[in-house]
ZAMIBA-167666 format. One record per residue (C-alpha): z, y negated, x; residue number from 1; residue in three letters. Coordinates in nm, 3 decimals. Example, Ala and Ser with C-alpha at 12.3 -4.5 7.8 and 13.67 -1.06 7.14 Angstrom:
% residues 2
<node Z="0.780" Y="0.450" X="1.230" marba="1" rodo="ALA"/>
<node Z="0.714" Y="0.106" X="1.367" marba="2" rodo="SER"/>
***
This chain:
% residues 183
<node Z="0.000" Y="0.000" X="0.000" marba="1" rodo="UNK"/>
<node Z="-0.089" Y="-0.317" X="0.128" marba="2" rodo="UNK"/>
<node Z="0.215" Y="-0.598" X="0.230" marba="3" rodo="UNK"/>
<node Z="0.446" Y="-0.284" X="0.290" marba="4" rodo="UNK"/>
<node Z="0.587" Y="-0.130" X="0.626" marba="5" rodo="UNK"/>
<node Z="0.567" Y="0.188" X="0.802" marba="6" rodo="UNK"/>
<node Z="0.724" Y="0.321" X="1.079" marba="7" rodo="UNK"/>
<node Z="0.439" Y="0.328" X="1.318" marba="8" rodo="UNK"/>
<node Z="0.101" Y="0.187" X="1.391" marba="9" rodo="UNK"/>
<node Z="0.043" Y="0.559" X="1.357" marba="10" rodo="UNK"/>
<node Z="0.240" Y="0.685" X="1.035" marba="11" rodo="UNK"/>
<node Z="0.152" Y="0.683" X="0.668" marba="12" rodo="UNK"/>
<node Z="0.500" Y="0.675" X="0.551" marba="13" rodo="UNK"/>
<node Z="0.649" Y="0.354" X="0.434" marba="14" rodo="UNK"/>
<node Z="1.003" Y="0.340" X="0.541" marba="15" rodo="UNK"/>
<node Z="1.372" Y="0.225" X="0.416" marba="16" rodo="UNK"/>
<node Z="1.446" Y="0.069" X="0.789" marba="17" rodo="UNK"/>
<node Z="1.091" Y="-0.080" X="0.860" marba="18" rodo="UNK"/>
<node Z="1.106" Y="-0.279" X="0.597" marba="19" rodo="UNK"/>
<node Z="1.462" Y="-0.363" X="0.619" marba="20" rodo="UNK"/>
<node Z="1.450" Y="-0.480" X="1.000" marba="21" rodo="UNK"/>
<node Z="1.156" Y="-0.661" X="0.923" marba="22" rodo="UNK"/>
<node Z="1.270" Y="-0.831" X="0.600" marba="23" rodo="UNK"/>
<node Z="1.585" Y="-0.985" X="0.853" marba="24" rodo="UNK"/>
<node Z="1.381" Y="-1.045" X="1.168" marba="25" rodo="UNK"/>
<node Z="1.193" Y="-1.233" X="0.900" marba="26" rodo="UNK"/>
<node Z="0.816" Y="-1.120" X="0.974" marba="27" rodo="UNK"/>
<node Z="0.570" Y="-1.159" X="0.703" marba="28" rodo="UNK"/>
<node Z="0.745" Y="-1.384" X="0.528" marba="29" rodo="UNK"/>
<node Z="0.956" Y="-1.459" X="0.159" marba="30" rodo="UNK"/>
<node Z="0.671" Y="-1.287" X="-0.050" marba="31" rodo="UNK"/>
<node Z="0.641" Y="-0.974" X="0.186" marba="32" rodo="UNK"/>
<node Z="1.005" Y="-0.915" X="0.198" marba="33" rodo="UNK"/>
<node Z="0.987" Y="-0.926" X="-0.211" marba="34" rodo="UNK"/>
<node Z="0.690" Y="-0.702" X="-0.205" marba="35" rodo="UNK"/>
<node Z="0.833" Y="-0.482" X="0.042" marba="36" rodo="UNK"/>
<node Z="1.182" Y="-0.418" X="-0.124" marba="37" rodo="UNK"/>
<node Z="0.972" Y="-0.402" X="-0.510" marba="38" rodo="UNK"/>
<node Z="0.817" Y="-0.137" X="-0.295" marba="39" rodo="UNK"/>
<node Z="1.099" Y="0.038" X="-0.150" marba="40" rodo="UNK"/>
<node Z="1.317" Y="0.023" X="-0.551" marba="41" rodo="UNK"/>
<node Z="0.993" Y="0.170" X="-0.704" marba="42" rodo="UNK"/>
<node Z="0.891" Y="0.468" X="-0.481" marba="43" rodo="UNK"/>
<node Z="1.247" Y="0.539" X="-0.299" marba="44" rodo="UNK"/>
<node Z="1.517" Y="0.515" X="-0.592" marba="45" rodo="UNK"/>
<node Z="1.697" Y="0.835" X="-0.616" marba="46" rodo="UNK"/>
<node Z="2.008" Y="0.862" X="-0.832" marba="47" rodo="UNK"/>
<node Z="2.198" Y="0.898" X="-0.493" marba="48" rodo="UNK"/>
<node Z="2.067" Y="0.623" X="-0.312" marba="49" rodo="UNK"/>
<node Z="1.750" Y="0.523" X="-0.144" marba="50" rodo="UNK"/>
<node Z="1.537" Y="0.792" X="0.058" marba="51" rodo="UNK"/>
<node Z="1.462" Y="0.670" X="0.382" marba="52" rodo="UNK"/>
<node Z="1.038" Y="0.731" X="0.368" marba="53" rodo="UNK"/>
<node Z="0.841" Y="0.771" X="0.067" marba="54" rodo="UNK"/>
<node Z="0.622" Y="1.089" X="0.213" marba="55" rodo="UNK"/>
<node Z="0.782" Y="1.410" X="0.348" marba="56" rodo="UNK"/>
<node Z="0.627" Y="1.287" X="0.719" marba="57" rodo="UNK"/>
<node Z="0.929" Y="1.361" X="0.908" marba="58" rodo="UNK"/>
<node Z="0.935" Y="1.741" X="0.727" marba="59" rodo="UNK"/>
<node Z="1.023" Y="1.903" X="0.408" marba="60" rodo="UNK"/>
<node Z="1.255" Y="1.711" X="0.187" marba="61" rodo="UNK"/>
<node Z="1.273" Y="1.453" X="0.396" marba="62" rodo="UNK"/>
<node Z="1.121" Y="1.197" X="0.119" marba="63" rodo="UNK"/>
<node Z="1.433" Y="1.276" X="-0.076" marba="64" rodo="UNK"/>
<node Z="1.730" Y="1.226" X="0.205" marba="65" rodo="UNK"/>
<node Z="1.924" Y="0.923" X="0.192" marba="66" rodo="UNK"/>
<node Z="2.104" Y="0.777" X="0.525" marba="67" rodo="UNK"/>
<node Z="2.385" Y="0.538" X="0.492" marba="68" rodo="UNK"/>
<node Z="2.331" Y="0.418" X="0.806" marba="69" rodo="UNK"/>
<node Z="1.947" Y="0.314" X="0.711" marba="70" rodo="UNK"/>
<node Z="2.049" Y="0.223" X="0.338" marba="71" rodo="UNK"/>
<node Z="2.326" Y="-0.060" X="0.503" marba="72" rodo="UNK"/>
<node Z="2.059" Y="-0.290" X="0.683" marba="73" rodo="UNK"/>
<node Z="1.833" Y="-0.267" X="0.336" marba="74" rodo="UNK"/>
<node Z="2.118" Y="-0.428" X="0.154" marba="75" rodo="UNK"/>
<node Z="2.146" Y="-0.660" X="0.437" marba="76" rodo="UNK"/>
<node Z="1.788" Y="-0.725" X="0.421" marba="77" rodo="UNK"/>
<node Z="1.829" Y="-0.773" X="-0.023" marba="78" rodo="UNK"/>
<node Z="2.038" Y="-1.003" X="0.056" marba="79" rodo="UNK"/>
<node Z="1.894" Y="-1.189" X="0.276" marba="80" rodo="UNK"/>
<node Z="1.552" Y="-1.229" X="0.071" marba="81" rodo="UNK"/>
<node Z="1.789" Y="-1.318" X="-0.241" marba="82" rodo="UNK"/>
<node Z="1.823" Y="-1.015" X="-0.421" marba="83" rodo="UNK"/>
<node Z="2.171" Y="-0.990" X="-0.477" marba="84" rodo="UNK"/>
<node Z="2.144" Y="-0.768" X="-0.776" marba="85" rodo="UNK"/>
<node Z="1.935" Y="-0.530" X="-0.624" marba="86" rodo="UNK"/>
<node Z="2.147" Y="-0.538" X="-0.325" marba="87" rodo="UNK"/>
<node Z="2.488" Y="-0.460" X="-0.534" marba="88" rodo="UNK"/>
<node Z="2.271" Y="-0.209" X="-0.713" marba="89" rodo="UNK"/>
<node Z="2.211" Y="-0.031" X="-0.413" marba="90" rodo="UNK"/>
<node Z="2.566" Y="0.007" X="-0.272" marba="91" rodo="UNK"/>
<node Z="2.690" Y="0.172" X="-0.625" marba="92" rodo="UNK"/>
<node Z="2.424" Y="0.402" X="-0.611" marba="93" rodo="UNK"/>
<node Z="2.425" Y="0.517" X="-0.245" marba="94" rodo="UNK"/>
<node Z="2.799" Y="0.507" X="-0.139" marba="95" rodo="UNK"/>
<node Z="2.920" Y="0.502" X="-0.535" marba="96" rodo="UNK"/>
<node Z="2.781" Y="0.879" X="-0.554" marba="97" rodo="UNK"/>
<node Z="2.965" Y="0.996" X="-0.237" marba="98" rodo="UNK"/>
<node Z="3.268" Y="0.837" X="-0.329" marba="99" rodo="UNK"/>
<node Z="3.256" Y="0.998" X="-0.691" marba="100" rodo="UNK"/>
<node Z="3.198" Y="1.355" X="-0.566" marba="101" rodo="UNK"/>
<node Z="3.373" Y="1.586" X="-0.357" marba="102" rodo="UNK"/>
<node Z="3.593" Y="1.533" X="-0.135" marba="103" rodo="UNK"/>
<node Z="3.599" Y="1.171" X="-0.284" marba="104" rodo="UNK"/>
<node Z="3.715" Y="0.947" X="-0.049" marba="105" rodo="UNK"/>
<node Z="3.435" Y="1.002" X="0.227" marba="106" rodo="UNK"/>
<node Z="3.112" Y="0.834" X="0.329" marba="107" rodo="UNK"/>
<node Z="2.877" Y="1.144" X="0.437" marba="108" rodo="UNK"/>
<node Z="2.622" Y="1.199" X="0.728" marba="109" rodo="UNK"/>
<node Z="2.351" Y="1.221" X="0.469" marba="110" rodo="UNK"/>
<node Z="2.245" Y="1.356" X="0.150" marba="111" rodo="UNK"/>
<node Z="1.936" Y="1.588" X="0.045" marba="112" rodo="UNK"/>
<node Z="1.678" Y="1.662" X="-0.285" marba="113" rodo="UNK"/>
<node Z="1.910" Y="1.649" X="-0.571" marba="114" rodo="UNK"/>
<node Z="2.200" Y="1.448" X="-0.412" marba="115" rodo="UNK"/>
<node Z="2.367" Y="1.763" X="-0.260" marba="116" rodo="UNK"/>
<node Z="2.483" Y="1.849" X="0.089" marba="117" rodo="UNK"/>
<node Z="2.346" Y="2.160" X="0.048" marba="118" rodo="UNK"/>
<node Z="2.004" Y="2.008" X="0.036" marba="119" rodo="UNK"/>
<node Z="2.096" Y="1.815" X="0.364" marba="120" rodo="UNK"/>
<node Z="2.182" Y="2.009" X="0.647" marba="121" rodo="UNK"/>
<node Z="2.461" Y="2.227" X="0.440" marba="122" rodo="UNK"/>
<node Z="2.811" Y="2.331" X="0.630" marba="123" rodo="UNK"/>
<node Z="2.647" Y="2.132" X="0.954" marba="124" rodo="UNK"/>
<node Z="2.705" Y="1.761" X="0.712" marba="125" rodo="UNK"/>
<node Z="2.955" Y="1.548" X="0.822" marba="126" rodo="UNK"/>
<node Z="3.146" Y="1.505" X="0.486" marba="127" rodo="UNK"/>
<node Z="3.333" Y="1.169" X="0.727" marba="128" rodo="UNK"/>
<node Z="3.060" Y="0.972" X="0.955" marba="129" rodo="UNK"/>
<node Z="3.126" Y="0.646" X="1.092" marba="130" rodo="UNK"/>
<node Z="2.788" Y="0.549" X="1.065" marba="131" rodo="UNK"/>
<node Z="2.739" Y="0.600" X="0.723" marba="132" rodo="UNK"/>
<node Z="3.025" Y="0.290" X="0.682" marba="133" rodo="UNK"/>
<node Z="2.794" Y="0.039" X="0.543" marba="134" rodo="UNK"/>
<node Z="2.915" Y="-0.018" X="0.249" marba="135" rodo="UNK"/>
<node Z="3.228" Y="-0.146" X="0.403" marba="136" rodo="UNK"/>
<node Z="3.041" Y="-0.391" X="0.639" marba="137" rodo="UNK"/>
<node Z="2.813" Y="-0.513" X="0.349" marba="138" rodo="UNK"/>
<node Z="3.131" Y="-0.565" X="0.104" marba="139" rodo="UNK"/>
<node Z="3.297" Y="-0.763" X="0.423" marba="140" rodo="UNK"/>
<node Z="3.025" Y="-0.994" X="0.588" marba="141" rodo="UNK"/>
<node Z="2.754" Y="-0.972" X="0.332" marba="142" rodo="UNK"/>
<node Z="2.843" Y="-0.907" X="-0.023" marba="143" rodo="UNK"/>
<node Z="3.154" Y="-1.145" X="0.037" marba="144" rodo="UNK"/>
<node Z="3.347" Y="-0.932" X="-0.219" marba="145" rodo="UNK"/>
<node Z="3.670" Y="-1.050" X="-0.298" marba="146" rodo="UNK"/>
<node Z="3.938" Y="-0.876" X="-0.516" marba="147" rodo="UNK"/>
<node Z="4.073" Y="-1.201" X="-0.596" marba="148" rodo="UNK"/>
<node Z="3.789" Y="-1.333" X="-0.788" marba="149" rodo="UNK"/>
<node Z="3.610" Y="-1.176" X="-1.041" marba="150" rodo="UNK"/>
<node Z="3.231" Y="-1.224" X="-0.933" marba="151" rodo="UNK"/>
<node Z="3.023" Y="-1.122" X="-0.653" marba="152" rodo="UNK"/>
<node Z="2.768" Y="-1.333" X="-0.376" marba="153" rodo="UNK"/>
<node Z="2.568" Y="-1.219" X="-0.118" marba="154" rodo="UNK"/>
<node Z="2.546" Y="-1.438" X="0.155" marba="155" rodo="UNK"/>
<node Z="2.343" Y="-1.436" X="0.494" marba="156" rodo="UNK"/>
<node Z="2.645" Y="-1.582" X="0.677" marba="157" rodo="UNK"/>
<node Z="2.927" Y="-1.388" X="0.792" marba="158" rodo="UNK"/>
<node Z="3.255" Y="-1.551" X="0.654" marba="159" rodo="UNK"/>
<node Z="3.467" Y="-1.738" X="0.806" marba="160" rodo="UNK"/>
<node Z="3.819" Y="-1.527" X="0.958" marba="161" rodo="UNK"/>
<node Z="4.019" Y="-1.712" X="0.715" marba="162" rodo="UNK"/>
<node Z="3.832" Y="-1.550" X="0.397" marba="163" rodo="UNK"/>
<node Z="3.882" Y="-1.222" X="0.551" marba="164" rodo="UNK"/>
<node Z="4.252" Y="-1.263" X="0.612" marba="165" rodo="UNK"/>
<node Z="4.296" Y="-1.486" X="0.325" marba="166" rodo="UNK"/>
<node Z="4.106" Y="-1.308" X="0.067" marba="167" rodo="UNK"/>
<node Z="4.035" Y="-0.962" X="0.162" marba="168" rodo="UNK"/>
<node Z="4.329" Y="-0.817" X="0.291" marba="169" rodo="UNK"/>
<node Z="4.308" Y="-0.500" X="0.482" marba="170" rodo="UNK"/>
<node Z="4.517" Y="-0.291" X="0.251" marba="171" rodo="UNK"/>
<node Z="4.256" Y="-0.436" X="-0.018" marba="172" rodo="UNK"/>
<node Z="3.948" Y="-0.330" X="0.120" marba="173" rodo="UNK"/>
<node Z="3.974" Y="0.032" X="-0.026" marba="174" rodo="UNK"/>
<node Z="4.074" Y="-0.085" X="-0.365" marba="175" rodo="UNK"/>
<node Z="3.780" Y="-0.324" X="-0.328" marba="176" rodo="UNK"/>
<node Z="3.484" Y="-0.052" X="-0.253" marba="177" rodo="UNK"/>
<node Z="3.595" Y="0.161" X="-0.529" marba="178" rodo="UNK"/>
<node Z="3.607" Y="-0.103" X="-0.789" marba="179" rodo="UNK"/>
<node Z="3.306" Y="-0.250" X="-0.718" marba="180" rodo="UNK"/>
<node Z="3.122" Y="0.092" X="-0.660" marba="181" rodo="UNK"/>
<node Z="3.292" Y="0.235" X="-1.026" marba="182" rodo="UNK"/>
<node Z="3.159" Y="-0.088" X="-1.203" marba="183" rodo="UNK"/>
***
């Protein structure tokens, strides 16, 4: 499709990081990054998050595996083109299904076809991976989620120390995720 990434010169596939690091570095432009991410909620939207390509290039099933650590820069990048729904959208569906199944209080490695480990790489998922954190970055220095007010921004500007400390306490930040996730 024309106006949308791939990885490579070389690929086919249109991918969830492509046209996230592009969308921040800011090539193409206000109207690719909309076309782009139209792109990317179209053809990549799976119940459980975004897949990371929209083509099994990288093997079988792979068009259906969502990455936290990919899915964090696209909400970056939604928010930073002004799509702050879409953005809030994303983190409930990607890190709200991990938190709302087993064990429940995890972010995982990554998830296959059908939102299932199984699907993934089975008994070999980490069920606890650091870098599939996003959500917690995204609620902190994007999202600018606070649980002392009841609405939500997105902001290309990290906040300032005393809005962390002042409004989004560490002890909060659990509470925080999970409420805005369950909403």
């Amino acid at each position: 499709m024309l106006g949308v990434w791939h990885d490579t010169t070389a690929s086919t596939c249109h991918s969830q990081d492509a046209t996230a690091f592009a969308t921040l570095a800011g090539v193409g432009g206000a109207s690719r990054a909309t076309l782009s991410l139209a792109y990317l909620s179209k053809t990549l939207s799976r119940a459980w998050g975004n897949s990371f390509v929209d083509a099994d290039c990288f093997g079988s099933g792979t068009s259906d595996r969502v990455y936290g650590f990919i899915s964090y820069p696209e909400v970056r990048a939604r928010c930073f083109a002004g799509d702050d729904a879409g953005a809030l959208e994303q983190l409930r569906r990607t890190w709200g299904w991990m938190i709302n199944r087993e064990p429940g209080n995890t972010v995982w490695e990554g998830v296959g076809a059908g939102g299932d480990i199984a699907n993934y790489e089975g008994a070999f998922t980490s069920m606890a991976h650091g870098w599939a954190a996003g959500a917690a970055p995204a609620l902190v220095s994007v999202a600018r989620i606070s649980p002392l007010v009841s609405r939500t921004e997105c902001s290309t500007h990290r906040p300032t120390m005393s809005w962390v400390w002042n409004q989004l306490l560490p002890d909060l930040l659990l509470t925080t995720l999970y409420r805005i996730l369950e909403t």
